[in-house]
N, C-alpha and C positions, 0 to 999 in steps of 0.2 A: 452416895450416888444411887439411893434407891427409889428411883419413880415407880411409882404404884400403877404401871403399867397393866393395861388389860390386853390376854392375848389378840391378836390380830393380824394380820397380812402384813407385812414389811420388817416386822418386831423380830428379832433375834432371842427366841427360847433354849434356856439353857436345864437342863433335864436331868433327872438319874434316874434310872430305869432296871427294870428285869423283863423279859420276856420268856412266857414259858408256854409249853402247848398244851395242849388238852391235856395231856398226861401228867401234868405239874412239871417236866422235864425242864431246866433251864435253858433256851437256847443261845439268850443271848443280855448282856446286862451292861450300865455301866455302872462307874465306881463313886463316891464321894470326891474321892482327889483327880479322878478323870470321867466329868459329867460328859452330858453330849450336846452340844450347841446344833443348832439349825435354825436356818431362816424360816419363820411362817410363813405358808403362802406358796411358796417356791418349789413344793415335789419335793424336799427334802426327807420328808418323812410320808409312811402309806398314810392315803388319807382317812382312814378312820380312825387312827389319831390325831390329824391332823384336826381333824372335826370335834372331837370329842374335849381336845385343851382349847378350843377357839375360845373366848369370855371366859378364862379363868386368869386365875392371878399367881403372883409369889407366893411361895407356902400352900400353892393347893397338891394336894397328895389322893389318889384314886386309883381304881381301877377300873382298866377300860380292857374289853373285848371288843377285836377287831373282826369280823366276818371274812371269808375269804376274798369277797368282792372287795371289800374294802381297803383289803393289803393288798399281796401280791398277787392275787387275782385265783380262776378258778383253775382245775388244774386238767388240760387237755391229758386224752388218751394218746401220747405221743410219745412211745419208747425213746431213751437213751440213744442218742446218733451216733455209731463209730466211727473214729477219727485216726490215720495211722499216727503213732508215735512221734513219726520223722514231722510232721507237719508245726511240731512245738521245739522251742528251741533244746536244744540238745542239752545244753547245763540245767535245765529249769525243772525242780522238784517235783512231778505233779501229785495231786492229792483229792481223795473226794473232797466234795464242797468248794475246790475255788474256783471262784470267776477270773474271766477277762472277757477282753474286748475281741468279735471277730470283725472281718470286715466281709461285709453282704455285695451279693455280684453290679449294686449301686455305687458301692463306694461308701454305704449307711454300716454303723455300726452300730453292732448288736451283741449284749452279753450272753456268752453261755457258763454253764458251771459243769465243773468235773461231776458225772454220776461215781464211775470206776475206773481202773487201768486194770487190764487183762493182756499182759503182755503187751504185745506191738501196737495193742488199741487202746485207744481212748474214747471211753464210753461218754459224750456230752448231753448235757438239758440245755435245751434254750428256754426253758422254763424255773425262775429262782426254788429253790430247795422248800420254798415255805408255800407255794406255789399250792391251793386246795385246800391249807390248813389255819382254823382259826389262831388267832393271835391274843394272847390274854397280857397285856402289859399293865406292872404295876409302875406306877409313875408320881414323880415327887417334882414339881418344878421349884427351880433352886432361883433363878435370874430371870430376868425380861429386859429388854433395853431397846433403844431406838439402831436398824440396822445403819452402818455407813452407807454411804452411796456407792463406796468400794465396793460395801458386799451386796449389794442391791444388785450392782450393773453385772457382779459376779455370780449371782441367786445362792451363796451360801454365805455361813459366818466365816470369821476368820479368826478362830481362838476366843475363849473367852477375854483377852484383854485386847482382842481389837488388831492385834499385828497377823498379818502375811503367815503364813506355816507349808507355802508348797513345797513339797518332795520332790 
């Protein structure tokens, strides 16, 4: 099943990746046996790599630097907002770096991430953690394929073998 797809808009790219910052530090990677799918086209990935796999094929392997504009964007002077404790569910773990969802006085939701916990507070960013900093991904594309309509009307993949995986 292997159409010699060229990246492009609708195409389901399936990846393995490292992501490290300026400092060589690894932030973030996938694995051989757990690559990363995403819909082209669709915001699933920052667009500067989005841009940078467009017209490539199976077996293309590179590296790409991402600019901050180009990821997650630049990063305002806007300290950590405290949040009392009680505001988050009582059983729920918290930890720098994780995200959720809030809901904005619209009714819009908008993610923040944990900066800290300092006791009763919870220090948040509405700004992601990579937020100002270049992105250096090294990247391997494994698969290309035509998206279902499924995951078209969905704007992501659904696995690399095409079935459903919601949580």
């Amino acid at each position: 099943m292997s159409e010699n797809l060229i990246i492009a808009d609708g195409l389901v790219v399936v990846l393995n990746y490292t992501l490290r910052s300026d400092e060589g530090e690894v932030i973030d990677a996938s694995t051989r046996e757990d690559p990363m799918a995403y819909l082209h086209g669709a915001d699933n990935i920052v667009p500067g790599l989005e841009q940078a796999l467009t017209g490539k094929t199976v077996g293309f392997t590179g590296k790409v630097r991402v600019e901050p504009e180009d990821g997650y964007g630049e990063r305002d002077d806007l300290p950590p907002q405290p949040v009392p404790r009680s505001a988050f569910p009582p059983d729920m773990k918290l930890a720098a770096g994780m995200q959720f969802m809030t809901e904005g006085p619209n009714g819009e939701h908008a993610p923040v991430w944990i900066d800290r916990v300092e006791g009763d507070q919870v220090f948040v960013d509405p700004q992601h953690p990579l937020a100002g900093k270049a992105l250096n991904f090294e990247v391997e594309v494994l698969a290309v394929r035509t998206a279902t309509a499924n995951e078209m009307s969905h704007g992501h993949p659904h696995g690399p073998d095409g079935h459903s995986h919601h949580h």
